[in-house]
Biotite code that builds the C-alpha atoms (Angstrom):
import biotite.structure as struc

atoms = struc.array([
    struc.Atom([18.353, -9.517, 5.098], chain_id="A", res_id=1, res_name="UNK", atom_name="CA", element="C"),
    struc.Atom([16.162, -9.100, 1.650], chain_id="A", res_id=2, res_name="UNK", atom_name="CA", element="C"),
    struc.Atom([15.528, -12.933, 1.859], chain_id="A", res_id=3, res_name="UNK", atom_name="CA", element="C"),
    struc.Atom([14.487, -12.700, 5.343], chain_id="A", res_id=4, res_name="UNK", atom_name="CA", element="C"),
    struc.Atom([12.750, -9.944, 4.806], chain_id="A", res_id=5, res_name="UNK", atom_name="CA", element="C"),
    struc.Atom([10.798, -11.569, 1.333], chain_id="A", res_id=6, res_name="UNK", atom_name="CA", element="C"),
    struc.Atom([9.948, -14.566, 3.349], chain_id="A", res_id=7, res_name="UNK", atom_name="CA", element="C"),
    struc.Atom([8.420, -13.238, 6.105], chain_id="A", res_id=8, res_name="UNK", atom_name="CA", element="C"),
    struc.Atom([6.355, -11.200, 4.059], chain_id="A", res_id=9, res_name="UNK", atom_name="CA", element="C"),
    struc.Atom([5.240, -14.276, 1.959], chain_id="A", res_id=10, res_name="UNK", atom_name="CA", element="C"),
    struc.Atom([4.505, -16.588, 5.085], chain_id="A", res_id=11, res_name="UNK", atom_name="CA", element="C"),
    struc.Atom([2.285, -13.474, 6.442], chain_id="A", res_id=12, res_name="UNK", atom_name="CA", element="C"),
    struc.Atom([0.646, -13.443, 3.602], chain_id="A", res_id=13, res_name="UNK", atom_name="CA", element="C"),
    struc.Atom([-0.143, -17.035, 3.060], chain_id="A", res_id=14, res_name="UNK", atom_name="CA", element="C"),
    struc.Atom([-1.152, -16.966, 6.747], chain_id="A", res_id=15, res_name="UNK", atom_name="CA", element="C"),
    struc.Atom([-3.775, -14.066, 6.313], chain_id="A", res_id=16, res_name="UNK", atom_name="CA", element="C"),
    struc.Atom([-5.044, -15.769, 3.201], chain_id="A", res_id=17, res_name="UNK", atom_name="CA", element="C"),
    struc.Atom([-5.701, -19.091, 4.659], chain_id="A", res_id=18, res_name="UNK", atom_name="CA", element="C"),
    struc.Atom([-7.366, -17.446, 7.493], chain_id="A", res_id=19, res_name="UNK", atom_name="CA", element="C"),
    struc.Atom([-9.422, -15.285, 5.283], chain_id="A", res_id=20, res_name="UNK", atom_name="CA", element="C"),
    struc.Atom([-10.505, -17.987, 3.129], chain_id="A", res_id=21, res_name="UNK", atom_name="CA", element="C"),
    struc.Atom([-10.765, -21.001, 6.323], chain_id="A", res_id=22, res_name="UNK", atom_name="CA", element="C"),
    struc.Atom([-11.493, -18.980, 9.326], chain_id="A", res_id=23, res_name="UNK", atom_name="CA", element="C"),
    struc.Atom([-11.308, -21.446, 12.479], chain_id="A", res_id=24, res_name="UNK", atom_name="CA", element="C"),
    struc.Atom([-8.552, -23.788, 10.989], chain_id="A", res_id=25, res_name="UNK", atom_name="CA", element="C"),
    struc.Atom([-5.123, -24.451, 11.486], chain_id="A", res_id=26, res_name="UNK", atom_name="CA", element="C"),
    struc.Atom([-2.169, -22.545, 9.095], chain_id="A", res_id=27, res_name="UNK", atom_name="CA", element="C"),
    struc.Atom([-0.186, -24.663, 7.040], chain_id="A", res_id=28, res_name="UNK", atom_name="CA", element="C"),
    struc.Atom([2.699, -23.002, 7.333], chain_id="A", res_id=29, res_name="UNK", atom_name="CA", element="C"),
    struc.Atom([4.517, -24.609, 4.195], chain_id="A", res_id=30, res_name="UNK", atom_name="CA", element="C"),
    struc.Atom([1.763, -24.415, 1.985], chain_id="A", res_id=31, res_name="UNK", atom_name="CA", element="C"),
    struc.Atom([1.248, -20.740, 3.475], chain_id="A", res_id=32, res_name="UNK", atom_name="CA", element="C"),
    struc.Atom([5.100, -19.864, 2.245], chain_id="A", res_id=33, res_name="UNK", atom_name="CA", element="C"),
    struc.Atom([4.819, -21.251, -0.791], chain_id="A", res_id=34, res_name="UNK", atom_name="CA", element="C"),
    struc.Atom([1.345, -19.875, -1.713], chain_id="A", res_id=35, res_name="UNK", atom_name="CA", element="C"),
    struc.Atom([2.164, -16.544, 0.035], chain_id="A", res_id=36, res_name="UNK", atom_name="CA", element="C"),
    struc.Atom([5.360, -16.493, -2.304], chain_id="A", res_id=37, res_name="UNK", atom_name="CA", element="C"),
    struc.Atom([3.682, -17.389, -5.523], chain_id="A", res_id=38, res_name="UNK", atom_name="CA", element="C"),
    struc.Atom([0.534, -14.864, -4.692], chain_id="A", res_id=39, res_name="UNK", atom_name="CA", element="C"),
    struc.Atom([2.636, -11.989, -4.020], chain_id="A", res_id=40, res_name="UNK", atom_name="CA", element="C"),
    struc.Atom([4.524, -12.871, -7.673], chain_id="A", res_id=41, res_name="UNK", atom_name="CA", element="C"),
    struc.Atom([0.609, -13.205, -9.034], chain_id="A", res_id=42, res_name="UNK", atom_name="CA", element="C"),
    struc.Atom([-0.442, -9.869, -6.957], chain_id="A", res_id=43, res_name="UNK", atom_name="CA", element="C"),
    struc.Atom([2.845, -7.951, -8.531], chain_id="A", res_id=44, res_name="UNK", atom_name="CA", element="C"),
    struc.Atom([1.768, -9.176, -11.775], chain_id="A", res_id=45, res_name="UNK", atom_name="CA", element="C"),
    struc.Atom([-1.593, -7.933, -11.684], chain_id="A", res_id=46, res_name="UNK", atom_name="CA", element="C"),
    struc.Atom([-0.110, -4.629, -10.380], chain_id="A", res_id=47, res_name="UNK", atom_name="CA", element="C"),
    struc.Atom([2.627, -4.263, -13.669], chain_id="A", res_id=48, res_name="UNK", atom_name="CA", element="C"),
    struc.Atom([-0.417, -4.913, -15.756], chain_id="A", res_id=49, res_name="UNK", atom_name="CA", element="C"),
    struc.Atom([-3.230, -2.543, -14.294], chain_id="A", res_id=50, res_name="UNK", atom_name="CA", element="C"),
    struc.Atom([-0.448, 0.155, -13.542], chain_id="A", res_id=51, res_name="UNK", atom_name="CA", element="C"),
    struc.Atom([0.386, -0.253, -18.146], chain_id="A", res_id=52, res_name="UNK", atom_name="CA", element="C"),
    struc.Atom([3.869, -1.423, -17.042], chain_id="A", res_id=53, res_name="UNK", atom_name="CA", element="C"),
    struc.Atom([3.347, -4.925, -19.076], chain_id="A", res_id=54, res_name="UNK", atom_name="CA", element="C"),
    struc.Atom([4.147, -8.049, -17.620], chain_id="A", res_id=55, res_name="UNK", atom_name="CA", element="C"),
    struc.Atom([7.051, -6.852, -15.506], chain_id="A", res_id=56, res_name="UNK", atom_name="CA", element="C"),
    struc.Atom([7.322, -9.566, -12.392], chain_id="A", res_id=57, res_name="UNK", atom_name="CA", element="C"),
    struc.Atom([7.759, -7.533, -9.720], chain_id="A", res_id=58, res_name="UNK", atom_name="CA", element="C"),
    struc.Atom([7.281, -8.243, -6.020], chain_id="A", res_id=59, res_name="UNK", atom_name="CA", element="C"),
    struc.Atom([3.930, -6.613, -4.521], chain_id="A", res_id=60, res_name="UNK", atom_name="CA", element="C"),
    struc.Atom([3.212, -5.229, -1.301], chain_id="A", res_id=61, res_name="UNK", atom_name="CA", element="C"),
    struc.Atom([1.702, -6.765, 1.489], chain_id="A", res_id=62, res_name="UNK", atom_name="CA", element="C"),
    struc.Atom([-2.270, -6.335, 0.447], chain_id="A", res_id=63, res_name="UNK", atom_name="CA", element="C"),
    struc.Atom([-1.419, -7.599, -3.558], chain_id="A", res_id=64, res_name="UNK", atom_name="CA", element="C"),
    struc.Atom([0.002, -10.139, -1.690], chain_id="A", res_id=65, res_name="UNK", atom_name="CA", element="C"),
    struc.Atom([-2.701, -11.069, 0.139], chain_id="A", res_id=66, res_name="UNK", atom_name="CA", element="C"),
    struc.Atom([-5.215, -10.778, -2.763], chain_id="A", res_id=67, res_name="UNK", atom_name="CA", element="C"),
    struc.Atom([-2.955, -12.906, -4.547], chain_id="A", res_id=68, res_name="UNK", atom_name="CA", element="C"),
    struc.Atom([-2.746, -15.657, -2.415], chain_id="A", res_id=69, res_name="UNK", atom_name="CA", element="C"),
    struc.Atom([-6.448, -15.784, -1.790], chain_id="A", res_id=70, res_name="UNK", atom_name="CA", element="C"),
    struc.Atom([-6.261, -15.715, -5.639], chain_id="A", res_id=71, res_name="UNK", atom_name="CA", element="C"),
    struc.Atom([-4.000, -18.761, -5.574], chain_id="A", res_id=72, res_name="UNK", atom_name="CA", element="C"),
    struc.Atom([-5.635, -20.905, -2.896], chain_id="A", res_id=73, res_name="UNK", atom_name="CA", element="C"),
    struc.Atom([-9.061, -20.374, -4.381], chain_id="A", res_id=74, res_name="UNK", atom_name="CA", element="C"),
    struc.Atom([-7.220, -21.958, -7.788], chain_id="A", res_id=75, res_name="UNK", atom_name="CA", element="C"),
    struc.Atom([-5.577, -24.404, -5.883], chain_id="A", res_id=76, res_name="UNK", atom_name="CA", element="C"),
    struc.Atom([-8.623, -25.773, -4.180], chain_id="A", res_id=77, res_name="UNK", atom_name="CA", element="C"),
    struc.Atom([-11.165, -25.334, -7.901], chain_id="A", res_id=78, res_name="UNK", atom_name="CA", element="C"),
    struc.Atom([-8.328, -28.045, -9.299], chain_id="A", res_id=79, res_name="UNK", atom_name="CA", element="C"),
    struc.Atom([-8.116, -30.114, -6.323], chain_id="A", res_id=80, res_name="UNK", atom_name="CA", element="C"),
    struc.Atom([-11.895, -30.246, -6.564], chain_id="A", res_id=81, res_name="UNK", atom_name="CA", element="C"),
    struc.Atom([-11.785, -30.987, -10.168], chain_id="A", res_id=82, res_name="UNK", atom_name="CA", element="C"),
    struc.Atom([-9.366, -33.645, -10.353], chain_id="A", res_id=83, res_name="UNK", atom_name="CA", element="C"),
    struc.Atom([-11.689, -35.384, -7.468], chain_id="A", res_id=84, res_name="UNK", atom_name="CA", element="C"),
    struc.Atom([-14.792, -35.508, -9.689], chain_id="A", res_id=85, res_name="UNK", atom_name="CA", element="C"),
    struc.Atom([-12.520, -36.624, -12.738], chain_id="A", res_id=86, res_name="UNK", atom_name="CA", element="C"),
])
């Protein structure tokens, strides 16, 4: 049920992210999971180290997750943009 539960609450966030960040397109839903995943490990992260708990991975809740994945995508598509120019 804690798997369920964890990857529901990654897709939702990749989801919201996406639509934050490309309003009026279509979710990817596998790049949504995985980057809903990852930002919620990158939005826990940034929790442990503003809260002085260190660089304890820890899941975050549904807004670090959020933030997190925006925080990924945005990375995501600076590379992608990169490697094009290279």
């Amino acid at each position: 049920m804690l798997l369920l539960a964890i990857l529901v609450l990654g897709l939702s966030a990749g989801a919201a992210a996406q639509k934050i960040l490309k309003p009026g397109r279509r979710i990817d839903w596998t790049s949504a999971l995985v980057q809903g995943l990852t930002g919620s490990l990158a939005g826990g992260l940034l929790a442990s180290l503003l809260s002085g708990d260190g660089l304890a991975l820890r899941p975050s809740g549904l807004l670090g997750s959020i933030i997190g994945a925006i925080v990924v995508i945005a990375a995501t598509n600076a590379w992608q943009s990169f490697r094009q120019r290279a």
